[in-house]
C-alpha positions, 0 to 999 in steps of 0.5 A, spaced: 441 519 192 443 517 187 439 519 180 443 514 176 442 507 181 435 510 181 433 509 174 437 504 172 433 500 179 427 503 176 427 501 169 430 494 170 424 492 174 419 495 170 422 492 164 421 485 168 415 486 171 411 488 165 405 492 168 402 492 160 404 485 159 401 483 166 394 487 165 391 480 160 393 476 166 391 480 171 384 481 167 383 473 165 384 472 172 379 477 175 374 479 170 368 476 171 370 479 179 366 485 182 369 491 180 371 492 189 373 485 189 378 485 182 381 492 185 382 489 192 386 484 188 391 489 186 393 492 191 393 487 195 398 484 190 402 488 190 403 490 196 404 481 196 409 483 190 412 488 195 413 484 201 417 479 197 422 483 194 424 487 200 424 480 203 429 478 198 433 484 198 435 484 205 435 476 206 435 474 199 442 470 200 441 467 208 434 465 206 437 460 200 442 458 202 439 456 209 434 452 205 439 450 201 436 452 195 439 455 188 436 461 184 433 455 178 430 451 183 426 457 185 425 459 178 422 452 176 418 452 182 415 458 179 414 455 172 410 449 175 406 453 178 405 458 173 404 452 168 397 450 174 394 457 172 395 457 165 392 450 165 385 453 168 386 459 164 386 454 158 381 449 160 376 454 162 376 452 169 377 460 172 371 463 169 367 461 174 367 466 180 364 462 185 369 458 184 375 464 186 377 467 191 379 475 191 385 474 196 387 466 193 388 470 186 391 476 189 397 472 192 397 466 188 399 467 182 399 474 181 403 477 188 408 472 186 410 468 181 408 473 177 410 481 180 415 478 185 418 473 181 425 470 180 428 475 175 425 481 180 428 478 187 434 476 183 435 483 179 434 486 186 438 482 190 444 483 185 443 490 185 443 491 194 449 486 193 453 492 188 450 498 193 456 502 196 452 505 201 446 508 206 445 513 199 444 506 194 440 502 199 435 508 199 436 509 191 434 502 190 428 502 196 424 508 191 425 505 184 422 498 187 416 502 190 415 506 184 415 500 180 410 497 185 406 504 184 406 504 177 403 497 177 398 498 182 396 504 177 396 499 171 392 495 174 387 499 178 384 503 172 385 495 168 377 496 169 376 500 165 378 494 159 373 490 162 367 494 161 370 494 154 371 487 152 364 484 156 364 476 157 364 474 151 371 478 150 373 476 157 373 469 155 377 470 149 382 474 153 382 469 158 384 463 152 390 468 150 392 470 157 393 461 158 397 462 153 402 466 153 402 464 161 404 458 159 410 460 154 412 465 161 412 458 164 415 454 159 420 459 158 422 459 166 423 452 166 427 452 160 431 457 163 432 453 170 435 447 167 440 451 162 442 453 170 443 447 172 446 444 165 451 449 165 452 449 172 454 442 173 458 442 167 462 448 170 463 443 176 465 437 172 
């Protein structure tokens, strides 16, 4: 296996995932859950974040050209929806639990766009495209579930904040979170339109 593919796969991910960075969200979105509830939700996704990232490793380009899709529509449609979330966050709309559903905040918006979103499936499939080989297939494969593992554990033990911080500290961090989802969004989208300006100026 190769050490070096290996590291250089692990702390790119890690490095775009962000699992500290995650952790406010990750708490915004589940703090007022049970403790059985919010750890279901990590697991659950991750192993979401996990699915689509080998998904668009493996078929990553068949699966957008089919759909004839670019990587910045992708990138926008992940800035809207993160836009949505941190518009709830913000409002103060997610801070009732009943009206919350664990495995709907697992998958959406935590799984993806979040853990599994546009800079990790692109950073992966330009990293399968650039293998040479079984060995670099299997190099890349280890770093992305070490990357999901680190998450997940980052995430699990999150609980521990929330007894810490108590509701009145979940709510504050909840607004910060809302904010800093928004900028995450707006950052995308931003990103997205610079792709598509400069791709058209390039087929101009």
């Amino acid at each position: 296996m190769d050490l070096k593919l290996f590291g250089e796969v692990f702390v790119t991910l890690l490095v775009i995932v962000d699992p500290p960075g995650m952790m406010p969200i990750f708490l915004a979105l589940t703090g007022p859950l049970p403790a059985r509830d919010r750890n279901r939700a990590a697991w659950q996704a991750v192993a979401l974040a996990l699915g689509v990232i080998v998904i668009f490793a493996v078929a990553g380009q068949k699966i957008l050209a089919y759909l004839h899709v670019d990587l910045p529509a992708l990138q926008a449609a992940g800035g809207l929806l993160l836009v949505l979330v941190a518009l709830e966050l913000l409002t103060g709309k997610a801070d009732d639990p009943s009206q919350q559903v664990t495995s709907n905040i697992a998958l959406v918006p935590l799984g993806t766009p979040l853990l599994a979103g546009p800079g990790a499936i692109v950073a992966t499939m330009l990293f399968v495209q650039q293998a040479g080989g079984v060995t670099d297939y299997v190099a890349i494969a280890l770093a992305i579930v070490a990357v999901m593992v680190a998450v997940w554990v980052v995430l699990r033990f999150s609980g521990g904040i929330v007894k810490v911080l108590r509701p009145g500290g979940i709510e504050v961090l909840t607004r910060i979170a809302g904010l800093l989802l928004a900028a995450i969004a707006v950052q995308l989208i931003a990103d997205a339109i610079a792709a598509f300006v400069t791709e058209y100026l390039n087929n101009a």
